[in-house]
C-alpha positions as CSV (number, residue, x, y, z in Angstrom):
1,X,-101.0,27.2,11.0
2,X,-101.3,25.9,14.4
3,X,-99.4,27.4,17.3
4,X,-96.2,25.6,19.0
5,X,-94.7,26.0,22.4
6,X,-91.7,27.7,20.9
7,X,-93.7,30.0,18.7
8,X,-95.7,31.1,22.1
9,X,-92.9,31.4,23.8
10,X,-91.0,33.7,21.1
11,X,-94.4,35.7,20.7
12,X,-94.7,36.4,24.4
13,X,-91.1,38.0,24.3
14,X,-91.7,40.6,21.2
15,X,-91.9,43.8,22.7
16,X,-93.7,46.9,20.5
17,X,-91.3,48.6,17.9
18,X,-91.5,50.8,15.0
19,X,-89.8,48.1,12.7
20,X,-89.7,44.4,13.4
21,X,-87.9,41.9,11.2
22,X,-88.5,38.1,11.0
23,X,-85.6,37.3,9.7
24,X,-85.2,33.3,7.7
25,X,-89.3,33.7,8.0
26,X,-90.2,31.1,6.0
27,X,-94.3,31.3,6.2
28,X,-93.6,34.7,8.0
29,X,-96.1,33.1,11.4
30,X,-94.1,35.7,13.6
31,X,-94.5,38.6,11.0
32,X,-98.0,38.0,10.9
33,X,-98.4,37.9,14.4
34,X,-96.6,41.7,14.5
35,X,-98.7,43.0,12.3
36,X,-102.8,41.4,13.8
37,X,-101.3,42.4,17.5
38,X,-100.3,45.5,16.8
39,X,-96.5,45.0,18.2
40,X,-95.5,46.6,15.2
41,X,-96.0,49.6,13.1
42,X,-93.9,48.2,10.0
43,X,-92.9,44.0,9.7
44,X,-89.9,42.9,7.8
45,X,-90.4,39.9,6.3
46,X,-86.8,38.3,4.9
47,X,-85.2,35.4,3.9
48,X,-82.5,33.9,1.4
49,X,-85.5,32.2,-0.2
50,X,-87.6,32.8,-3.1
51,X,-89.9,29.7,-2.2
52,X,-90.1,30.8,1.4
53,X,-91.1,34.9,1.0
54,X,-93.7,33.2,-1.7
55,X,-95.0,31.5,1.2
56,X,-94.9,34.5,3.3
57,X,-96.9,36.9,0.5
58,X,-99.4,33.7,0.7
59,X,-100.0,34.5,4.1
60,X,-99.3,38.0,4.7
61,X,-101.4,39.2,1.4
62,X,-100.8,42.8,0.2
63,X,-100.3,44.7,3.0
64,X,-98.3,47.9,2.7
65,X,-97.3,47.9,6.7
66,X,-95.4,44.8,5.5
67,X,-92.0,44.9,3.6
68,X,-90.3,41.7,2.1
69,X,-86.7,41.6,1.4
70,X,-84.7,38.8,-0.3
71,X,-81.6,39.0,1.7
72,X,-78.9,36.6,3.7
73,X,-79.5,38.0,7.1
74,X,-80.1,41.2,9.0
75,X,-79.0,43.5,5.3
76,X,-81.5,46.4,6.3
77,X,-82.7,48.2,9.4
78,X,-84.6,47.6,11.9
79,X,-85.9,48.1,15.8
80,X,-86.0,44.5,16.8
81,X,-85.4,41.4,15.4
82,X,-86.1,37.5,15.5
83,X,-84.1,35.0,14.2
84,X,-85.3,31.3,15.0
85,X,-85.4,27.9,12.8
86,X,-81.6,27.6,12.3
87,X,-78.4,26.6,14.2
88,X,-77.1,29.0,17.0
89,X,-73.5,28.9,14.2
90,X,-76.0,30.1,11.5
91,X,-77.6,33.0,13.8
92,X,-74.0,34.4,15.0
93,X,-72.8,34.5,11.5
94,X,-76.0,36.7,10.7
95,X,-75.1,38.8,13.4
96,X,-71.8,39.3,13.2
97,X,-72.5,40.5,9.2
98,X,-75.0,42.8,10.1
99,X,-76.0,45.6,7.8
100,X,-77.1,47.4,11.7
101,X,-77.7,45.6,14.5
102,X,-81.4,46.1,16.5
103,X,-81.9,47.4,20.2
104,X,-83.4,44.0,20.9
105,X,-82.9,40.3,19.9
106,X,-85.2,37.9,20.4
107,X,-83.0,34.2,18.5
108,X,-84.2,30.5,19.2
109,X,-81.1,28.1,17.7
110,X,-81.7,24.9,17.2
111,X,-77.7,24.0,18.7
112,X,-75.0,25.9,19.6
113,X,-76.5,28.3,22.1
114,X,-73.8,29.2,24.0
115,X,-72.1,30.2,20.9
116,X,-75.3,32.5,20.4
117,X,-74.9,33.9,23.9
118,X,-71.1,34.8,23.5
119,X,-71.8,36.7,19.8
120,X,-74.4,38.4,22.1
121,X,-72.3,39.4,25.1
122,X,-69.6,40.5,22.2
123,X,-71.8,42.8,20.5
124,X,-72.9,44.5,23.6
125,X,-76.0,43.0,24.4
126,X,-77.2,41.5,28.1
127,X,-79.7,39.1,27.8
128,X,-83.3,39.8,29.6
129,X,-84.5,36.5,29.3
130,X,-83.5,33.2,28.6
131,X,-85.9,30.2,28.7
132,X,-85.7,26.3,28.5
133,X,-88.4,24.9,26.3
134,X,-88.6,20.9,25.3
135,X,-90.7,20.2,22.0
136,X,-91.4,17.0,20.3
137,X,-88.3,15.9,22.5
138,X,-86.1,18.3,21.2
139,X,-84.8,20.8,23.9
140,X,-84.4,24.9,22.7
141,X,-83.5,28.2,24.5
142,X,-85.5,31.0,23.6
143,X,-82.8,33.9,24.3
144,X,-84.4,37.8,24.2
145,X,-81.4,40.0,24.2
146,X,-81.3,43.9,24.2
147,X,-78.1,46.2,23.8
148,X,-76.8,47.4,26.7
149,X,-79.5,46.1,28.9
150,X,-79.3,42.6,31.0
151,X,-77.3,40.2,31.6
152,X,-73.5,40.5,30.6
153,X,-71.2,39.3,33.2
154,X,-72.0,35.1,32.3
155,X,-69.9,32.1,33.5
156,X,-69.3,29.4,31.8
157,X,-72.5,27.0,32.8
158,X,-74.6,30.3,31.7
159,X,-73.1,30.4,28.5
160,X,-73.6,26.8,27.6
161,X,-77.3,26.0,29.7
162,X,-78.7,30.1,30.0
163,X,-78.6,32.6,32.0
164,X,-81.0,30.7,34.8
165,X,-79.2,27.7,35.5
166,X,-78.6,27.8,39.4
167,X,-82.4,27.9,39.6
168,X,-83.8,25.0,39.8
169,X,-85.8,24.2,36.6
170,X,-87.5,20.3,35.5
171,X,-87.1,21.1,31.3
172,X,-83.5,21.8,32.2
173,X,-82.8,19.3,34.4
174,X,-84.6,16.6,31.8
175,X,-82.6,18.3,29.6
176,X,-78.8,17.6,31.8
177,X,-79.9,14.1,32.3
178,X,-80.4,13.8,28.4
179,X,-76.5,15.0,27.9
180,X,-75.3,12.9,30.5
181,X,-76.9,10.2,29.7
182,X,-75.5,10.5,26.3
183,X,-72.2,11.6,27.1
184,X,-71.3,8.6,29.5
185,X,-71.9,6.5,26.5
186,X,-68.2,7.6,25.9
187,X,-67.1,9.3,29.4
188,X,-63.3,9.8,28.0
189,X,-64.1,11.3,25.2
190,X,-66.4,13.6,26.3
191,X,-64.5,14.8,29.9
192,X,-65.1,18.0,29.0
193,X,-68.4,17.9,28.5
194,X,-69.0,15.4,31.8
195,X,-67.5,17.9,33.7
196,X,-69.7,21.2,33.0
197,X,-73.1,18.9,32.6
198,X,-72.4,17.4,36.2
199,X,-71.3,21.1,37.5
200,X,-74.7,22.1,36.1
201,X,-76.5,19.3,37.3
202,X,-75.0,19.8,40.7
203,X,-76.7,23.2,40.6
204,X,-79.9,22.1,39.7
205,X,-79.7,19.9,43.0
206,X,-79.5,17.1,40.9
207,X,-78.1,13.4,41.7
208,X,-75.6,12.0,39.2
């Protein structure tokens, strides 16, 4: 299955653990990359899906370093964990109903991130890294988090565009201009929003 920027990305922020889950793995691309690089010595492969960990086994064959689980979330134990292909809402829900949380978090939400980074900073986790990808003109954070490690003190603009966003960055200041351009469709309706975009854009040395 070929490789995407946000599955590079994600892959280049898995650090080596006993257990590592990929959790909502659908074809399990991250669980099989745990287990052929070594990161891992046992992969948890999980989802909610019959159809999906029958996709996984198709890729992952039998291979008793790899253990699949049928199961809404993080409902076993593990080292680290990735969570990516659903909404940041989605991901803090999984989180928050946790069998056991993992040292390190590694989540890419499709929306809602600063939601993602608030669950985070809640559950006693700083995050390490937080990085501003743009893929078939979509634009993600890819968020590595680790318990009581990194980042926790976060103001408002961090929360909502990442850790990184008084540096200046070109996929996060495409990605401002986007919102704002979007957002002045209806200024008055969106004040709110106006406000923290321009505050952000502001920091990115940006004209508005």
């Amino acid at each position: 299955m070929a490789s995407t920027l946000r599955l590079d990305t994600i892959k280049a922020l898995i650090e080596h653990a006993n257990t590592i889950a990929d959790v909502g793995c659908d074809h399990a691309i991250i669980a099989k990359y745990c287990i052929d690089s070594g990161l891992a010595e046992k992969v948890i492969a999980s989802d909610i899906s019959d159809k999906c960990l029958d996709k996984a086994r198709k890729l992952l064959g039998d291979n008793n370093r790899v253990d699949f689980k049928r199961c809404d979330g993080l409902d076993y134990i593990c080292d680290e964990a990735v969570i990516a292909g659903m909404g940041g809402l989605l991901i803090k829900r999984i989180l928050l109903n946790a069998r056991s949380l993992p040292k390190t978090l590694i989540v890419c939400p499709h929306r809602d991130c600063d939601e993602v980074r608030k669950t985070l900073l809640s559950l006693g986790y700083g995050i390490t890294d937080d990085i501003d990808i743009t893929e078939r003109a979509k634009f993600y954070s890819v968020i590595r988090a680790k318990f009581g490690e990194g980042e926790r003190d976060l103001d408002e603009l961090q929360l909502l565009f990442g850790i990184n966003v008084k540096i200046p960055n070109t996929t996060l200041q495409a990605r401002l201009n986007k919102l704002y351009d979007m957002y002045m469709i209806a200024p008055r309706q969106n004040e709110d929003k106006l406000r923290t975009v321009i505050a952000a854009m502001s920091l990115q040395g940006m004209k508005h």
